[in-house]
Backbone atoms as SQL, in Angstrom:
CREATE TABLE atoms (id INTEGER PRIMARY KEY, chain TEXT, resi INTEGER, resn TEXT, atom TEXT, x REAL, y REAL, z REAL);
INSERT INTO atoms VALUES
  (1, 'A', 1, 'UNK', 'N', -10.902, 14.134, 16.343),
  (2, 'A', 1, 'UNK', 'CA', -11.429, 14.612, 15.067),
  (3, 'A', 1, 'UNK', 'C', -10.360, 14.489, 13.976),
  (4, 'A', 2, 'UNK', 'N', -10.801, 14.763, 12.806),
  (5, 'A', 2, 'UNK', 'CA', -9.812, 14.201, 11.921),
  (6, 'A', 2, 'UNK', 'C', -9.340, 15.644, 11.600),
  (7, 'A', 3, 'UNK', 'N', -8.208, 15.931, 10.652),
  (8, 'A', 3, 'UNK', 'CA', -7.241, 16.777, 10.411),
  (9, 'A', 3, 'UNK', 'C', -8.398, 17.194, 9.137),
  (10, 'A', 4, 'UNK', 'N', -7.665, 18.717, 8.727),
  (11, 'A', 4, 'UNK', 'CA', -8.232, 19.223, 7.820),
  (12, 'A', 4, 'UNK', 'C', -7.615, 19.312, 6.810),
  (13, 'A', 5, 'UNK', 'N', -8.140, 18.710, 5.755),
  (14, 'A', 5, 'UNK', 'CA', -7.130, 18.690, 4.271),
  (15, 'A', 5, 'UNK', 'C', -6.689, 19.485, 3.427),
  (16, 'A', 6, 'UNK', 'N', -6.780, 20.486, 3.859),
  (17, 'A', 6, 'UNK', 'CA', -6.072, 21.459, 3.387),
  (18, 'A', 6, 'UNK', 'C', -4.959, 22.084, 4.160),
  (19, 'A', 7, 'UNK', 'N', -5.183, 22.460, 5.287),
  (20, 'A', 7, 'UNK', 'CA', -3.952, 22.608, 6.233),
  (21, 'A', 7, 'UNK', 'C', -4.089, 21.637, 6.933),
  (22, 'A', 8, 'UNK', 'N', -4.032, 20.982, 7.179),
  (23, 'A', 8, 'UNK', 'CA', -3.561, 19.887, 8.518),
  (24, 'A', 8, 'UNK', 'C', -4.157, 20.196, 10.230),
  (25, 'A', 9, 'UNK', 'N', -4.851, 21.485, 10.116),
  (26, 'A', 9, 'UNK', 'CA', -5.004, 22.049, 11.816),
  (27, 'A', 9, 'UNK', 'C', -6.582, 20.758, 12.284),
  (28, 'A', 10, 'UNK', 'N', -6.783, 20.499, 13.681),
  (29, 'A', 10, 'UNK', 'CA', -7.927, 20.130, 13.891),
  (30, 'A', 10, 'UNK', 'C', -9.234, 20.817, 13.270),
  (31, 'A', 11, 'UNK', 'N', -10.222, 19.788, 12.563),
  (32, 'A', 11, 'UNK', 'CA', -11.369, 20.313, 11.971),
  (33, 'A', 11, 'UNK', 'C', -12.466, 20.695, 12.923),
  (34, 'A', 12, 'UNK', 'N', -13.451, 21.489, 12.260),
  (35, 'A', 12, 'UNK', 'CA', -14.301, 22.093, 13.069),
  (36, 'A', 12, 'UNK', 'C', -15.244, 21.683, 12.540),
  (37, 'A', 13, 'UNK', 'N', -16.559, 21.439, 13.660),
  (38, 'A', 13, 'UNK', 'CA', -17.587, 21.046, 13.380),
  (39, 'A', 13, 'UNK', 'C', -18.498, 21.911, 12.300),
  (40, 'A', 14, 'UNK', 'N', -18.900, 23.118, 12.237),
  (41, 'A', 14, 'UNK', 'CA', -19.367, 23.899, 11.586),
  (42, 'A', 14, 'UNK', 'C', -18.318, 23.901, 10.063),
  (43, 'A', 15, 'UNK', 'N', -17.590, 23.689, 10.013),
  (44, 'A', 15, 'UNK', 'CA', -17.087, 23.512, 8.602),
  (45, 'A', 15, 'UNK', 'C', -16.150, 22.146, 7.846),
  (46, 'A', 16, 'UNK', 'N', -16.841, 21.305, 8.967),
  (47, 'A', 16, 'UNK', 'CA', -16.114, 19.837, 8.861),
  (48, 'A', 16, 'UNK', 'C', -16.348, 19.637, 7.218),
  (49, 'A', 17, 'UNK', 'N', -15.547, 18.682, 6.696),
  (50, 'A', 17, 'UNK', 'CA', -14.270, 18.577, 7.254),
  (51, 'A', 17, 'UNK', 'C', -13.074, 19.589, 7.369),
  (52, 'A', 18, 'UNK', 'N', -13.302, 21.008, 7.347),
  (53, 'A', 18, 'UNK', 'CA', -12.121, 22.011, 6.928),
  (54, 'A', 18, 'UNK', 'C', -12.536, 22.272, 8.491),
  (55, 'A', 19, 'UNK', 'N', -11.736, 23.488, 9.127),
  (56, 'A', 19, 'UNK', 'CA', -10.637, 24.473, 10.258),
  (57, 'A', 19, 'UNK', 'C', -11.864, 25.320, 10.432),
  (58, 'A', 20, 'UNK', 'N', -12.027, 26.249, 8.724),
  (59, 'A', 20, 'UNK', 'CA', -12.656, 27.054, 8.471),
  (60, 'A', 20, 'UNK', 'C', -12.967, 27.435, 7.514),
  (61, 'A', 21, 'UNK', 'N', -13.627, 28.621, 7.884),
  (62, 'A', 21, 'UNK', 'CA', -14.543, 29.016, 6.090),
  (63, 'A', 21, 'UNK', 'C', -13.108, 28.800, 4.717),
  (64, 'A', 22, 'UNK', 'N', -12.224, 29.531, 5.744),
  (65, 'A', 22, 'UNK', 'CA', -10.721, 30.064, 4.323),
  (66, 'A', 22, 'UNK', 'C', -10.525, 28.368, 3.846),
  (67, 'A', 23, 'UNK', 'N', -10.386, 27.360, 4.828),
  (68, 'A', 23, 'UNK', 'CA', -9.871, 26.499, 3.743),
  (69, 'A', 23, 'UNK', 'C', -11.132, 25.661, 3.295),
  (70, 'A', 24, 'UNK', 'N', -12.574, 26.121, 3.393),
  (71, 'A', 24, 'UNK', 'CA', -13.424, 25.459, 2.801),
  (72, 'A', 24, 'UNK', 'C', -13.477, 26.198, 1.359),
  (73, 'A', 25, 'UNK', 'N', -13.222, 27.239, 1.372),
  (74, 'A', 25, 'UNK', 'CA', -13.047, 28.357, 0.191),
  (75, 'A', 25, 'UNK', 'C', -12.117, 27.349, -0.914),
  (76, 'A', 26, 'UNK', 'N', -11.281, 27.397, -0.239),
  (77, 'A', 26, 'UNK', 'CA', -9.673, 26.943, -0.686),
  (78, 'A', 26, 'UNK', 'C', -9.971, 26.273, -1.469),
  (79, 'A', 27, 'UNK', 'N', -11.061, 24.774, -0.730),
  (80, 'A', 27, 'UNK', 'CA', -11.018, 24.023, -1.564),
  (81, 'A', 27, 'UNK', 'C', -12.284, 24.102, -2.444),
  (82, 'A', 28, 'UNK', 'N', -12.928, 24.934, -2.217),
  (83, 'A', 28, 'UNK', 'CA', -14.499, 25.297, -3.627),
  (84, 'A', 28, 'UNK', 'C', -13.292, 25.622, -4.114),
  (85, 'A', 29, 'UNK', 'N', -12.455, 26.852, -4.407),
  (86, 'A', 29, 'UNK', 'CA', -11.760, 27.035, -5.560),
  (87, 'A', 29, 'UNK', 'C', -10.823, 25.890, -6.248),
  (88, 'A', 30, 'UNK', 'N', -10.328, 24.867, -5.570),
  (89, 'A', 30, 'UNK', 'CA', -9.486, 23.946, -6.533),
  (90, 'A', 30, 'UNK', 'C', -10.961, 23.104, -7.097),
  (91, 'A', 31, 'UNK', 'N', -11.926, 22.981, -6.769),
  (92, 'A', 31, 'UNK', 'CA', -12.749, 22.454, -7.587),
  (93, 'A', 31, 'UNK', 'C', -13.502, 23.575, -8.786),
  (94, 'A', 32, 'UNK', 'N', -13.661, 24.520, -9.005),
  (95, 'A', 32, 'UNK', 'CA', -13.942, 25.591, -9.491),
  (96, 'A', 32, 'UNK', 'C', -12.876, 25.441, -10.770),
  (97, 'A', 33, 'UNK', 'N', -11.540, 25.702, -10.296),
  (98, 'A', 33, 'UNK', 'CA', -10.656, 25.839, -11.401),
  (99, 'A', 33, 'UNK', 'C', -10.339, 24.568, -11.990),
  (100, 'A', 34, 'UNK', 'N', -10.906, 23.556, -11.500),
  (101, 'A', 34, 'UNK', 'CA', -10.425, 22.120, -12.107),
  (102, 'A', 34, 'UNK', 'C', -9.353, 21.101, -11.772),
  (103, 'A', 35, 'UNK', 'N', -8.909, 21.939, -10.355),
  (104, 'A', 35, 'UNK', 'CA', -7.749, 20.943, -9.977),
  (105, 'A', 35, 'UNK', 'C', -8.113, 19.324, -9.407),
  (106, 'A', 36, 'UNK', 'N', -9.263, 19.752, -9.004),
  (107, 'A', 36, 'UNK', 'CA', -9.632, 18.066, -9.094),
  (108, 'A', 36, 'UNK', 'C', -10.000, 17.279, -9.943),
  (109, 'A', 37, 'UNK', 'N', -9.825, 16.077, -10.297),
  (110, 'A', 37, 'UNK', 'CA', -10.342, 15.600, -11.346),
  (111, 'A', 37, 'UNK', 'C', -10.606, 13.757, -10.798),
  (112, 'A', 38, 'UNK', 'N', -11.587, 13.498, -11.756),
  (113, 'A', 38, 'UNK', 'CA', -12.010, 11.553, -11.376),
  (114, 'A', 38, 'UNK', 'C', -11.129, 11.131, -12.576),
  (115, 'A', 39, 'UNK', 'N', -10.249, 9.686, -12.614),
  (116, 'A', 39, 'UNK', 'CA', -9.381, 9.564, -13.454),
  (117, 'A', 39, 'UNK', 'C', -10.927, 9.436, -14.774),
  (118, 'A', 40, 'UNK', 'N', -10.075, 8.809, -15.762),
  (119, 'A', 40, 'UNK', 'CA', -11.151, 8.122, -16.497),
  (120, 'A', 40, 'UNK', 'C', -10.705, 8.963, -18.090),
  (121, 'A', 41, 'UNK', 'N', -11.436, 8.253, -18.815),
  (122, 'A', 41, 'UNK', 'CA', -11.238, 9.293, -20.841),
  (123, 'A', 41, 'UNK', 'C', -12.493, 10.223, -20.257),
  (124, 'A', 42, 'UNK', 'N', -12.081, 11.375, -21.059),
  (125, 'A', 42, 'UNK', 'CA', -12.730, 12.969, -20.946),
  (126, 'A', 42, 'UNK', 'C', -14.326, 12.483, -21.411),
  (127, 'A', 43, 'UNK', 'N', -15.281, 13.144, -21.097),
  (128, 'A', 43, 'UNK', 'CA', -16.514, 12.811, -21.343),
  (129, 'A', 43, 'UNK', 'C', -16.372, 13.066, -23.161),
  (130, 'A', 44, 'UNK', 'N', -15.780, 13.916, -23.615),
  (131, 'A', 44, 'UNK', 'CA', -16.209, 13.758, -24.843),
  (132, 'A', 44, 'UNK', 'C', -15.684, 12.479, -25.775),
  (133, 'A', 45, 'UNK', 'N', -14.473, 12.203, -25.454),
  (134, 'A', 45, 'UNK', 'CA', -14.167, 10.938, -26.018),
  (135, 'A', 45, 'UNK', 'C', -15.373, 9.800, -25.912),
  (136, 'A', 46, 'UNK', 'N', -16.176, 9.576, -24.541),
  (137, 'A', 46, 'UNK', 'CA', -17.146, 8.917, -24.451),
  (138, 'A', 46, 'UNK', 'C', -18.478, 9.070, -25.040),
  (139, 'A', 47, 'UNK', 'N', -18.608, 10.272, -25.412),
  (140, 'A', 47, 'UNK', 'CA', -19.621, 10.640, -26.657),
  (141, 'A', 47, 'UNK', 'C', -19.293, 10.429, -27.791),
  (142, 'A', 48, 'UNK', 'N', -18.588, 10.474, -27.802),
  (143, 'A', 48, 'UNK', 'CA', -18.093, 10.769, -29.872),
  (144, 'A', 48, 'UNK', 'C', -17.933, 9.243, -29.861),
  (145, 'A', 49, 'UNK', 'N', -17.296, 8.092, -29.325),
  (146, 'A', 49, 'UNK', 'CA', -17.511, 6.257, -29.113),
  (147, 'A', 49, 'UNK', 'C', -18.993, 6.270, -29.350),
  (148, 'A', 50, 'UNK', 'N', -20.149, 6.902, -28.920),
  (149, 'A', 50, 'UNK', 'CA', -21.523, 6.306, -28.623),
  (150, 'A', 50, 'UNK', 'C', -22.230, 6.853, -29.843),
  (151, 'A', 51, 'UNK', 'N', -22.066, 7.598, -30.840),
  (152, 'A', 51, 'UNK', 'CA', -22.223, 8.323, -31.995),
  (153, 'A', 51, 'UNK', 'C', -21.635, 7.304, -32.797),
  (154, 'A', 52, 'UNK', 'N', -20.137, 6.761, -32.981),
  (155, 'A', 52, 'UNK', 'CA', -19.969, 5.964, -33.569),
  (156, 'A', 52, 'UNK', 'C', -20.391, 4.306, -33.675),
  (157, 'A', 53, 'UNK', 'N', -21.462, 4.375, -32.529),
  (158, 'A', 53, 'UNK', 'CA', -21.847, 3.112, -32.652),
  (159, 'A', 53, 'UNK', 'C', -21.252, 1.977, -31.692),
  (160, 'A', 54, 'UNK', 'N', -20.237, 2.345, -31.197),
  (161, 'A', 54, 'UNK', 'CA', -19.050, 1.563, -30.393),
  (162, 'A', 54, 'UNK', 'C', -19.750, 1.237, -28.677);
């Protein structure tokens, strides 16, 4: 099985890919607070281009 990305311990089926609930938590919260991100210009830059016509 593959490792769990947040700690490294073997993953568990019931909370694959995480250990457990704590580091499935772990990681709802770095998505919650914004630590993840897709590269790319901020959505609003891409609005305010499509307003201008661009």
């Amino acid at each position: 099985m593959a490792a769990c990305p947040i700690c490294g311990k073997e993953s568990v089926s019931d909370y694959r890919p995480f250990c457990s609930k704590r580091c499935a938590d772990v990681d709802l919260a770095h998505w919650l607070r914004g630590d993840y991100v897709i590269p790319g210009p901020p959505l609003d830059d891409i609005a305010s281009d499509e307003d201008k016509g661009e």
